[in-house]
C-alpha positions as CSV (number, residue, x, y, z in Angstrom):
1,X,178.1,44.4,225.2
2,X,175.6,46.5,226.9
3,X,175.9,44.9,230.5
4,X,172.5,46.4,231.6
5,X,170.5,44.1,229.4
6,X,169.1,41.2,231.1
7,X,168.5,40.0,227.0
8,X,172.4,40.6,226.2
9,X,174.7,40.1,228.7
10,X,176.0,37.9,231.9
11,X,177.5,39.7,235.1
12,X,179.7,38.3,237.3
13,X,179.2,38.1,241.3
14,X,179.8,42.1,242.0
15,X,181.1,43.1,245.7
16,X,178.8,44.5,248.2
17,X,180.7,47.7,248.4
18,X,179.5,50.9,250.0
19,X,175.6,50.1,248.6
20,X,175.7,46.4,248.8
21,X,176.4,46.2,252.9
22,X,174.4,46.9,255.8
23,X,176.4,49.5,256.8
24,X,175.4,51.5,253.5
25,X,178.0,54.1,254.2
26,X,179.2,56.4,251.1
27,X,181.7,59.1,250.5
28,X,180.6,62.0,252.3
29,X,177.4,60.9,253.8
30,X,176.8,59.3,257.5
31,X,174.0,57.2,257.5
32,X,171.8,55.2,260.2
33,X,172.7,51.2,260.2
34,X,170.3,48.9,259.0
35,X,167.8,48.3,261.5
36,X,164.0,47.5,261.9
37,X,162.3,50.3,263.8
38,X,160.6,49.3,267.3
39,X,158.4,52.1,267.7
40,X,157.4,50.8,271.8
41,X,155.7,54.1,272.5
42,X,151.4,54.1,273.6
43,X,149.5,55.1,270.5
44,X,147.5,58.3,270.2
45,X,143.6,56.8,270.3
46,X,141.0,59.3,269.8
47,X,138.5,56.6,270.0
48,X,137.2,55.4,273.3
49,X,135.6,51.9,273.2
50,X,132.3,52.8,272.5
51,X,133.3,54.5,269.1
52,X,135.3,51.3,267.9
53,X,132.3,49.7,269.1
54,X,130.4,51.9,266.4
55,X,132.9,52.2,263.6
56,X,133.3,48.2,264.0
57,X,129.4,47.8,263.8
58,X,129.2,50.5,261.0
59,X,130.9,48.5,258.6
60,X,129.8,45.5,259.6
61,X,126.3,46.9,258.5
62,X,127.8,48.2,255.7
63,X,128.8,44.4,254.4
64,X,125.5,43.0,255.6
65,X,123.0,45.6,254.1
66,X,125.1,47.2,251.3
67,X,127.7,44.7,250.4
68,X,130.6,45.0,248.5
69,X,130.7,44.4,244.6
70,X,134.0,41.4,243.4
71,X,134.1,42.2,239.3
72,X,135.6,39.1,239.1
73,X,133.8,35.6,238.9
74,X,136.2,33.5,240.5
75,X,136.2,35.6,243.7
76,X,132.2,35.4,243.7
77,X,132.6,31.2,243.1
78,X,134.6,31.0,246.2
79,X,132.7,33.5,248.9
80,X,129.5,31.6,247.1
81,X,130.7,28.5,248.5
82,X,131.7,29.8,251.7
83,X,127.9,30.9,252.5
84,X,128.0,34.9,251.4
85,X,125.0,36.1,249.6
86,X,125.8,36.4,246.4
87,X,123.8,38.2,244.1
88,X,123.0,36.0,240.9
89,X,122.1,39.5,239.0
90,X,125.1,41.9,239.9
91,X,128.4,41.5,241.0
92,X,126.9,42.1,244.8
93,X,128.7,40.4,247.6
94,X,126.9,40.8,251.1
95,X,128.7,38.9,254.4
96,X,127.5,37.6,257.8
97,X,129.7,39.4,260.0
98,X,130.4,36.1,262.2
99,X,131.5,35.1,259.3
100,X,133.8,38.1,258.7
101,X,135.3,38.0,262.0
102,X,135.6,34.2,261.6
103,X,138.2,35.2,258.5
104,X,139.6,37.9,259.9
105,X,141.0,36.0,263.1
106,X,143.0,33.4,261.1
107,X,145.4,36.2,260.0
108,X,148.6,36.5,261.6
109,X,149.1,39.2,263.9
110,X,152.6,39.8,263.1
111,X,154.6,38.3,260.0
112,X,157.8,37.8,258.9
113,X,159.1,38.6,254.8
114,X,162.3,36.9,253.7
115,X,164.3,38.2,250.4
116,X,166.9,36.6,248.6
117,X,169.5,38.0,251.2
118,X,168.3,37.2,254.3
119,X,170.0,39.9,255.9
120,X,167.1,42.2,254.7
121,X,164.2,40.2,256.4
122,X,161.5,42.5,257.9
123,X,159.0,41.7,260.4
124,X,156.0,43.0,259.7
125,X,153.1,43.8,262.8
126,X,153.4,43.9,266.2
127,X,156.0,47.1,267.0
128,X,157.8,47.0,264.0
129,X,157.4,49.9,261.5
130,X,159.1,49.5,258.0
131,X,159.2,51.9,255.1
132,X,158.7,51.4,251.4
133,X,160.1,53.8,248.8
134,X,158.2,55.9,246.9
135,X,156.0,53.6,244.3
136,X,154.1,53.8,241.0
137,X,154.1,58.0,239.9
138,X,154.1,58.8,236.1
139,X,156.5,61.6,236.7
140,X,160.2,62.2,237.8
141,X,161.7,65.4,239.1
142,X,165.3,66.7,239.5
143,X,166.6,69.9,240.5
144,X,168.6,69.9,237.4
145,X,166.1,68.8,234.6
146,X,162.5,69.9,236.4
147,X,159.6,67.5,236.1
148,X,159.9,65.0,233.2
149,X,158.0,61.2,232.4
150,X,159.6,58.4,234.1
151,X,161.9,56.3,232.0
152,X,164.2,53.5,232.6
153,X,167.3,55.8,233.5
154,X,164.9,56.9,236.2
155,X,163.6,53.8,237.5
156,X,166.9,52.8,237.9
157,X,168.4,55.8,239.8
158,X,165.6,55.6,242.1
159,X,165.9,51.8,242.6
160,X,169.3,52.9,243.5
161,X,168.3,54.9,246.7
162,X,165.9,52.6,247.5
163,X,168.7,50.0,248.2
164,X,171.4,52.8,249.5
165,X,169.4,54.3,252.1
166,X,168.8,52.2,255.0
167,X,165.8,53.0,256.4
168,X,164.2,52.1,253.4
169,X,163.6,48.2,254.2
170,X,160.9,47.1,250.8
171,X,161.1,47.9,247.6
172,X,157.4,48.8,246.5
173,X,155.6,49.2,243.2
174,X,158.1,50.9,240.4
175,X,159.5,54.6,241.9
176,X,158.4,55.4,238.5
177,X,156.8,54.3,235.9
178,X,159.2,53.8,232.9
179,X,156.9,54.4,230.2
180,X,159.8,54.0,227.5
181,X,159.6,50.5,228.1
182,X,156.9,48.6,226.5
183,X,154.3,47.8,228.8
184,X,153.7,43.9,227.4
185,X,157.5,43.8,229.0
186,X,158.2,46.3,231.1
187,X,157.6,44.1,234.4
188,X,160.4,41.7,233.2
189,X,163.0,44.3,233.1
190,X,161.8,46.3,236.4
191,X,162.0,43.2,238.6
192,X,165.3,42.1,237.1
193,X,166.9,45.9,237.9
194,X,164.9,45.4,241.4
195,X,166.3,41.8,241.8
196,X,169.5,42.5,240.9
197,X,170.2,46.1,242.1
198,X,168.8,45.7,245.1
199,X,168.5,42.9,247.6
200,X,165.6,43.9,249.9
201,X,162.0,42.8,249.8
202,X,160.3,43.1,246.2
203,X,156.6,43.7,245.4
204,X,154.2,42.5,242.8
205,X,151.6,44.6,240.9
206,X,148.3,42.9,240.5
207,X,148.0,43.8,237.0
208,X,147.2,40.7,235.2
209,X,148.4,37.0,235.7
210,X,151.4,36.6,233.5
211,X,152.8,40.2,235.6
212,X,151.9,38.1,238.7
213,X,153.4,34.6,237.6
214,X,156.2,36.2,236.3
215,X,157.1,38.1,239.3
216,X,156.6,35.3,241.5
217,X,159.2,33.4,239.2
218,X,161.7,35.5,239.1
219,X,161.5,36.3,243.0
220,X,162.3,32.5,243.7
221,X,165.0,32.0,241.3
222,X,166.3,35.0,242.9
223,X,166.5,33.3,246.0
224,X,167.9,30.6,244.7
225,X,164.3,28.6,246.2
226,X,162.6,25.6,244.8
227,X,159.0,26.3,244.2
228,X,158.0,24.3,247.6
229,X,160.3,26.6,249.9
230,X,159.1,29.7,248.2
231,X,155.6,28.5,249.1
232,X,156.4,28.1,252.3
233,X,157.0,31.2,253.7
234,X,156.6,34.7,252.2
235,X,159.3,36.1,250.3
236,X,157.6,39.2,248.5
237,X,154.0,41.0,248.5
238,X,151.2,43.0,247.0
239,X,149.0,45.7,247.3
240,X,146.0,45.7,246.0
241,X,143.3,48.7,246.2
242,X,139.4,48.9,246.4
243,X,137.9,50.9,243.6
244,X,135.8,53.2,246.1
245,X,133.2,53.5,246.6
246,X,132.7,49.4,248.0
247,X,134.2,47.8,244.6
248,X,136.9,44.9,244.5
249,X,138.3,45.1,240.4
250,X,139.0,41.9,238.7
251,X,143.0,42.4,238.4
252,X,143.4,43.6,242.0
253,X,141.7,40.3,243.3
254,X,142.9,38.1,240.7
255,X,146.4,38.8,242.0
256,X,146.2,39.2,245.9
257,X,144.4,35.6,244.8
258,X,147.3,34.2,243.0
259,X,149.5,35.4,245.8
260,X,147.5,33.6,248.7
261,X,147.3,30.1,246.9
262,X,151.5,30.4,247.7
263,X,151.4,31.9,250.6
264,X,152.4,35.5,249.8
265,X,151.7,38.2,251.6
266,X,149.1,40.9,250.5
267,X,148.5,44.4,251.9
268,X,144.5,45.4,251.3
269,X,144.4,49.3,250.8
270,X,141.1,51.1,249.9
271,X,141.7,54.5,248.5
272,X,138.6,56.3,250.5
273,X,139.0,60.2,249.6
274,X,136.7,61.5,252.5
275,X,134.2,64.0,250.5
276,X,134.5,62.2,247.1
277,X,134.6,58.1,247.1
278,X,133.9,57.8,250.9
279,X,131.7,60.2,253.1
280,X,132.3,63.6,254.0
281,X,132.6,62.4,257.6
282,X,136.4,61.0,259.1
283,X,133.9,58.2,260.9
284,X,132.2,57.4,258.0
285,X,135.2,57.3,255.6
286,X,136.9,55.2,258.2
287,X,134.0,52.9,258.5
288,X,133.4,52.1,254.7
289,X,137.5,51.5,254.5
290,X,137.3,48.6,257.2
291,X,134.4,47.4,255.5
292,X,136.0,47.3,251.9
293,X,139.2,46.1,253.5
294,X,137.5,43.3,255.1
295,X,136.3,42.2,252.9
296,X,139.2,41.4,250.5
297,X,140.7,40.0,254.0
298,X,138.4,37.6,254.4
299,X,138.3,36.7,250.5
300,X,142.2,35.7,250.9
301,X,141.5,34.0,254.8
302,X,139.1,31.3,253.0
303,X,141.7,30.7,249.7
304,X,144.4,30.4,252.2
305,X,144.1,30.2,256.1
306,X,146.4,32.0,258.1
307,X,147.3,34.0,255.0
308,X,149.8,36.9,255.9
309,X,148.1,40.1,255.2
310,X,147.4,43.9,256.3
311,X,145.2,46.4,256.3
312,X,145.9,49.5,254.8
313,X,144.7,53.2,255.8
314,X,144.6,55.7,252.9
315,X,141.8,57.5,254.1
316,X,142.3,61.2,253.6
317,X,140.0,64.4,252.0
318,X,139.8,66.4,248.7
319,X,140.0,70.1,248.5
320,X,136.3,70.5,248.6
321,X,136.7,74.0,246.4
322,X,138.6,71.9,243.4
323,X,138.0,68.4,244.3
324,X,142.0,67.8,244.4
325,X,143.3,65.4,246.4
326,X,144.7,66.9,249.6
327,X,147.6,64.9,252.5
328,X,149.4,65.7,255.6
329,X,146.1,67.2,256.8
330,X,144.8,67.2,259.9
331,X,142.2,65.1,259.1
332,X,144.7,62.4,257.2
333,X,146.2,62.4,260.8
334,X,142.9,61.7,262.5
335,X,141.5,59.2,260.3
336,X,145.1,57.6,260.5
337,X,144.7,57.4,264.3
338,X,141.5,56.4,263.9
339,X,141.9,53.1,261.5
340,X,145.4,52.1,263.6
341,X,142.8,51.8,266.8
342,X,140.4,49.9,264.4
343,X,143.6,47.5,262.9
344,X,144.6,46.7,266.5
345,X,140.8,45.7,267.2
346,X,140.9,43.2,264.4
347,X,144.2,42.0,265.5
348,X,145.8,43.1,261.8
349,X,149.0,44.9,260.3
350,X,148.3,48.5,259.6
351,X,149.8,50.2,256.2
352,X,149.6,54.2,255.8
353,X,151.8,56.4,253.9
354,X,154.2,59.4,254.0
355,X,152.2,61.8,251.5
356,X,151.9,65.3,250.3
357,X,150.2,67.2,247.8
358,X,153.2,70.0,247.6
359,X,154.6,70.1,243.8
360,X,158.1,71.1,244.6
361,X,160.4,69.6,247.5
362,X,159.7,72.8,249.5
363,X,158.6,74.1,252.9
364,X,155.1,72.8,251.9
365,X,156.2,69.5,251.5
366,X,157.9,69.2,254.5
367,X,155.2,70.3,256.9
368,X,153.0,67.7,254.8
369,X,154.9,65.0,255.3
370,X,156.0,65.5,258.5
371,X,152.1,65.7,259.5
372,X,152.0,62.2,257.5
373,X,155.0,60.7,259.2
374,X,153.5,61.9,262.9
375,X,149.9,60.1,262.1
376,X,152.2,57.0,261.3
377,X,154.4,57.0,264.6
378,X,151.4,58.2,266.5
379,X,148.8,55.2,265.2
380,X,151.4,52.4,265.3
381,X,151.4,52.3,262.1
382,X,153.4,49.5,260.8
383,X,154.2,49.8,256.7
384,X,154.8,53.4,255.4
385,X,154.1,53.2,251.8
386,X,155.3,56.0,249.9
387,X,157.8,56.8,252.9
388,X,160.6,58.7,250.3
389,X,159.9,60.7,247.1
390,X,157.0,61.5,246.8
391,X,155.2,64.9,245.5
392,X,152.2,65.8,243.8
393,X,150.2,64.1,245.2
394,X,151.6,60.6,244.2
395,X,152.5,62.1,240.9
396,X,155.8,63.0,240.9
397,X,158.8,61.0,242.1
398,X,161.6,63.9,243.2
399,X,165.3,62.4,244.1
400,X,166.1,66.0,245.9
401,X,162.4,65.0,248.0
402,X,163.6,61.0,248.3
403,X,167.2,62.4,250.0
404,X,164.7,65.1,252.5
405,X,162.7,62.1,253.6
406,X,165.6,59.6,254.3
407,X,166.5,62.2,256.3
408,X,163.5,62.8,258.2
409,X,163.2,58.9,258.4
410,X,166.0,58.7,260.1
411,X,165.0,61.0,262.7
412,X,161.8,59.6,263.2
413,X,163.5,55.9,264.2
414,X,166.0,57.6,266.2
415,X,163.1,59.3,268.2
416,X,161.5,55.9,268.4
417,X,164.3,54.0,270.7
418,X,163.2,53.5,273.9
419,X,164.2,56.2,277.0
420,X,166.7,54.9,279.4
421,X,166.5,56.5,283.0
422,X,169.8,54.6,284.5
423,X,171.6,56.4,287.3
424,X,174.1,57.2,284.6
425,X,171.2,59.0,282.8
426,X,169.9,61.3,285.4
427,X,173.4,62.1,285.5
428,X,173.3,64.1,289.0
429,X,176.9,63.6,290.2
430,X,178.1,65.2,286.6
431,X,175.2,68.3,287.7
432,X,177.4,68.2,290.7
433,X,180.8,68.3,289.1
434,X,179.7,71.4,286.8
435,X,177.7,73.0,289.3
436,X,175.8,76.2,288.9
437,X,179.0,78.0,287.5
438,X,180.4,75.7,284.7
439,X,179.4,74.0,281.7
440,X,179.0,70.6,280.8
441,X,181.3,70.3,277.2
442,X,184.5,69.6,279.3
443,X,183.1,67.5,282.4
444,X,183.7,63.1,282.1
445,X,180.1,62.4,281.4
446,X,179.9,64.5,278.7
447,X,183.5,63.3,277.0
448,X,182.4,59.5,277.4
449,X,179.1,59.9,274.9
450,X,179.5,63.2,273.4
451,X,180.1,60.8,270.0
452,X,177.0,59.0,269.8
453,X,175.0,61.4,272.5
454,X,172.8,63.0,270.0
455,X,171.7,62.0,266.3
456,X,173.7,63.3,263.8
457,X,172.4,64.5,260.4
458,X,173.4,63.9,256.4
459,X,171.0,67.4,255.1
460,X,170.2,69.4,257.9
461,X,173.1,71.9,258.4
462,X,173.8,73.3,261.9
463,X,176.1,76.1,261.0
464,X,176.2,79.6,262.0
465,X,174.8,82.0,259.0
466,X,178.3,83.4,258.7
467,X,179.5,79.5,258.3
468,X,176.7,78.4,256.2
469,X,177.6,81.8,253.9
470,X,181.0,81.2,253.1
471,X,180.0,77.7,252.2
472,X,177.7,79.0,249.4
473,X,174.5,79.4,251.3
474,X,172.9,76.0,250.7
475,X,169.4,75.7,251.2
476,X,168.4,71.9,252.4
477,X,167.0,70.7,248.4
478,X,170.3,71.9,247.0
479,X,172.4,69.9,249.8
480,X,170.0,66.6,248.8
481,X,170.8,67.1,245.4
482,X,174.6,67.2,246.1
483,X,174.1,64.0,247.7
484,X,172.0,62.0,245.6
485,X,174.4,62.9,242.6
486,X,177.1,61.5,245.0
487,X,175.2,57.9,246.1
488,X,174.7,57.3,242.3
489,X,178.5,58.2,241.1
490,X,179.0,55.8,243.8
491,X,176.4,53.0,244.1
492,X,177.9,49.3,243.6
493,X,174.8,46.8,243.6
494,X,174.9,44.4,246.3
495,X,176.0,40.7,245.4
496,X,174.6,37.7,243.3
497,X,175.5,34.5,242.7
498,X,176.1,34.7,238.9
499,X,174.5,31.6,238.1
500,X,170.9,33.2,239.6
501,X,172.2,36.1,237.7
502,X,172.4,34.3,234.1
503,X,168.8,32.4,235.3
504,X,167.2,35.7,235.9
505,X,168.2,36.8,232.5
506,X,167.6,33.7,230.3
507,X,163.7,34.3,232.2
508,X,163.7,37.2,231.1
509,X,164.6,36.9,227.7
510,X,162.4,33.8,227.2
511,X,159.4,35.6,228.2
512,X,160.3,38.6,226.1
513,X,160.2,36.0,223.3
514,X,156.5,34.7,224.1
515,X,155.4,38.6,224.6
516,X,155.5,39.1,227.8
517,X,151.9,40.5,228.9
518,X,149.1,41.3,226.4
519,X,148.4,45.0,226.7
520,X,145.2,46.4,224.9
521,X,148.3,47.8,222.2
C-alpha cells in the first residue's frame, strides 16, 4: 500500500518528532525556536510628507482619470452598484477617491491567521514580520542533479523545509510546480501533502473556483472546523496579482472574491517592473502599484467589510539592455521603502519578497537577497514572500539556496530583538575587573552568558583556514547541501488526528472522481 496516496491509503496519528514540534531541532543542526519576529526598530522613509502627499494623489488620479480595467463581470456588477463609473463599452473601472479611502479604512490594520494547529498562528501587521517559503517556480535545483522541472518528489522535499525550518511561518503557493501531476488534479494532492506534512498556514491559488472551493474545503476539515467557524476568522489566504499595466484578470478576482464572502484573508500584489509594465520612474512605478492595489482593496472592502487584507510591494526594474527582470537592486530597495511609507499611510499590511535574479546559489545570490531582505527590515515590511529558495528570478526553486536563506533569516530576526542597556549591559564593573591588561573570556560576566551571548549559526563556519582545511574545505552551498540531505533523512510530519486524516483523503479522492478542475487539456 503506497502510504503517500491520499486515493490509497489511511495513516495513523504520527508523533511530532524532531519536524513536528516547535522546537524543530534535528540531528546535527541548531535551529532558532519558533517565534514571530517583532521587528520594533524606526523605518528608513525616504519620503517626507509632501511626497506621500504626491504619490497618494498620483494614484488617486490615476483611478479617477485612467481607471483600472476588472475582466470579470461580476466584479464590475458590484463596484457598479457601489457608485464607480463603470464603462458600459470596456472593461474600464474609474473610482471617486472618497470613495477609495472610504474602503480602504475598513481593513484591519493588523490581523490574526489561525491553522489547524494553533500553535502556528501568525499575526499579521503591526510589527510583526513573517516569512513564506519560496512559491510557484517551474524549476527545481540541487547540487547533485543541476536544474530539472518540478515534480511531486520535489514539491514534497521542499514542503518538507518549509515545515522544518522555523522561521518559515506560511506555506505559500507550491515551492514548485509539480508538473507530473495532472493539472485538473494537481491542487487536491498539493494541499493534502501541505495539510498533512505540514501544520502552518496554507494558501490558495486564485486559479479557478473549483481550485478555490476545494482548497477552502480541505483547510476546514483540516482543522477539524464546521463551515461557520471557518468563516469566522481566517484560517488560510491568497495572493492575487494585477496584470500591469492597471488590469484586474478574471481568475485573480474571482478568487480573492470567493475568499472575502468567508472571511479569508487576501494579499493584493501588482507585479509593476519599473521600465516595462510600470514607468521608468521609482515614483511613478510606486504610484500606479497603490493605484492597482487599491483598487482590488476596495473591491474586497465592499464584498466584505473589514475584510483582512494587505498590500503587496513587487515593484522593481528590468535590465533595460535585455529587458530581464532584475532584484536586490538598489532601486527594489527604494521603491520597497517607498511603498512601506505609502502602506503605513493607508493604514495596511505590507507584503515584499526576498528575490534575486542570480541562477546558481552563489556570491551573486547572496548579495541580492541580502539587499532584498534589508529593503524588508528597513520598510517594516510585514510578509516576505519568496523569503527561502528562490533563484532565477522566481524560476528556480534551489534546496542548497532554501538552507542559505533560513540561515540568513535567522540572522535577520536575531538582529531584530530589541537593545537592552541594563546596568548589567553596560557592563562597567566587568571593564573594571579585566582592566586595561586582561581579557574578558575568563572574567564572571562573561562565563554567566557566554552560551546564549551571541547568535550561533547552522552554515556559516567560523573556523580557522587550517580547521576549515582538514575538514574538506567546505564552501557554504556544499555545507547546505549536507544539511538539507540530513532534514529530509530525518523529517517526521507533524501530527493529525487520523480521522481528519481519512476525511482529507476520501475529499480528495471524491473530487478526483468528478475531475477535479477543467484545464483547457
Amino acid at each position: 500500500m503506497n502510504a503517500q496516496d491520499p486515493t490509497q491509503a489511511r495513516r495513523g496519528r504520527r508523533g511530532g518528532g524532531r519536524a513536528g514540534n516547535l522546537r524543530g531541532q534535528s540531528r546535527g543542526i541548531s535551529q532558532s525556536p519558533w517565534t514571530i519576529p517583532v521587528n520594533s526598530d524606526r523605518p528608513t522613509e525616504p519620503l517626507d510628507a509632501e511626497s506621500v502627499e504626491a504619490i497618494h494623489n498620483g494614484a488617486m488620479r490615476i483611478l479617477e482619470e485612467t481607471g483600472v480595467d476588472f475582466l470579470n463581470e461580476e466584479a464590475k456588477s458590484i463596484l457598479k452598484t457601489a457608485g464607480c463609473d463603470v464603462d458600459p463599452s470596456s472593461d474600464r473601472v474609474r473610482m471617486d477617491r472618497a470613495f477609495v479611502m472610504g474602503q480602504v479604512k475598513k481593513a484591519p490594520s493588523e490581523f490574526t491567521i489561525v491553522p489547524r494547529n494553533p500553535d502556528r498562528a501568525v499575526t499579521i501587521g503591526g510589527d510583526h514580520m513573517v516569512f513564506v517559503n519560496v512559491s510557484s517556480p517551474p524549476n527545481s535545483m540541487t547540487l547533485d542533479d543541476g536544474r530539472q522541472v518540478g515534480n511531486q518528489k520535489s514539491f514534497r522535499d521542499l514542503i518538507k523545509l518549509s515545515q522544518y525550518f522555523n522561521c518559515i511561518h506560511l506555506i505559500g503557493g507550491y515551492p514548485v510546480e509539480p508538473v507530473d501531476l495532472h493539472a485538473s488534479t494537481r491542487h487536491l494532492d498539493c494541499l493534502f501533502d501541505k495539510l498533512t506534512l505540514t501544520d502552518k498556514v496554507c494558501h490558495a491559488y486564485s486559479l479557478g473556483k473549483e481550485r478555490v472551493e476545494d482548497v477552502m474545503e480541505m483547510v476546514r476539515i483540516a482543522g477539524g472546523l464546521s463551515h461557520d467557524e471557518f468563516d469566522a476568522a481566517p484560517r488560510m489566504y491568497t495572493n492575487i496579482n494585477s496584470s500591469s499595466p492597471l488590469k484586474h484578470d478574471y481568475p485573480m478576482l474571482d478568487g480573492a472574491m470567493r475568499l472575502a464572502r468567508r472571511g479569508q484573508s487576501v494579499m493584493v500584489t501588482p507585479f509593476t517592473l519599473s521600465g516595462a509594465m510600470a514607468p521608468v520612474t521609482i515614483a511613478g512605478a510606486v504610484a500606479q502599484s497603490i493605484a492597482e492595489g487599491l483598487a482590488a482593496i476596495a473591491l474586497l472592502q465592499v464584498i466584505k467589510p473589514g475584510l483582512p487584507v494587505a498590500y503587496g510591494s513587487f515593484t522593481s526594474n528590468v535590465d533595460m539592455k535585455s529587458g530581464a527582470p532584475a532584484f536586490g537592486t538598489p532601486e527594489y530597495m527604494r521603491a520597497t521603502q517607498m511603498s512601506g511609507q505609502m502602506a503605513r499611510h493607508y493604514g495596511l499590511p505590507l507584503r515584499a519578497s526576498n528575490a534575486c535574479a542570480s541562477n546558481a546559489p552563489d556570491a551573486q545570490a547572496a548579495w541580492e537577497s541580502a539587499f532584498s531582505l534589508w529593503a524588508c527590515v528597513s520598510s517594516k515590511v510585514n510578509v516576505v514572500y519568496h523569503a527561502a529558495g528562490w533563484l532565477e528570478g522566481g524560476l528556480i526553486a534551489s534546496y542548497e539556496k532554501f538552507v542559505l536563506d533560513c540561515e540568513t533569516l535567522q540572522q535577520m530576526t536575531h538582529y531584530m530583538r530589541p537593545a537592552t542597556v541594563t546596568e548589567d549591559d553596560i557592563a562597567v564593573d566587568a571593564i573594571k575587573e579585566v582592566g586595561p591588561h586582561g581579557h574578558f573570556f575568563g572574567c564572571n560576566h562573561t562565563q554567566e552568558r557566554y552560551e546564549t551571548a551571541f547568535y550561533s549559526p547552522f552554515v556559516s563556519d567560523w573556523r580557522n583556514f587550517e580547521a576549515w582545511t582538514e575538514a574538506g574545505a567546505p564552501q557554504a552551498h556544499e555545507r547546505a547541501n549536507r544539511i538539507w540531505k540530513d532534514i529530509l533523512a530525518n523529517f517526521e510530519p507533524p501530527p493529525l488526528d487520523e480521522a481528519i486524516r481519512d476525511e482529507l483523503a476520501d475529499f480528495v479522492a471524491r473530487r478526483k472522481t468528478e475531475g477535479g478542475a477543467p484545464t483547457d487539456f
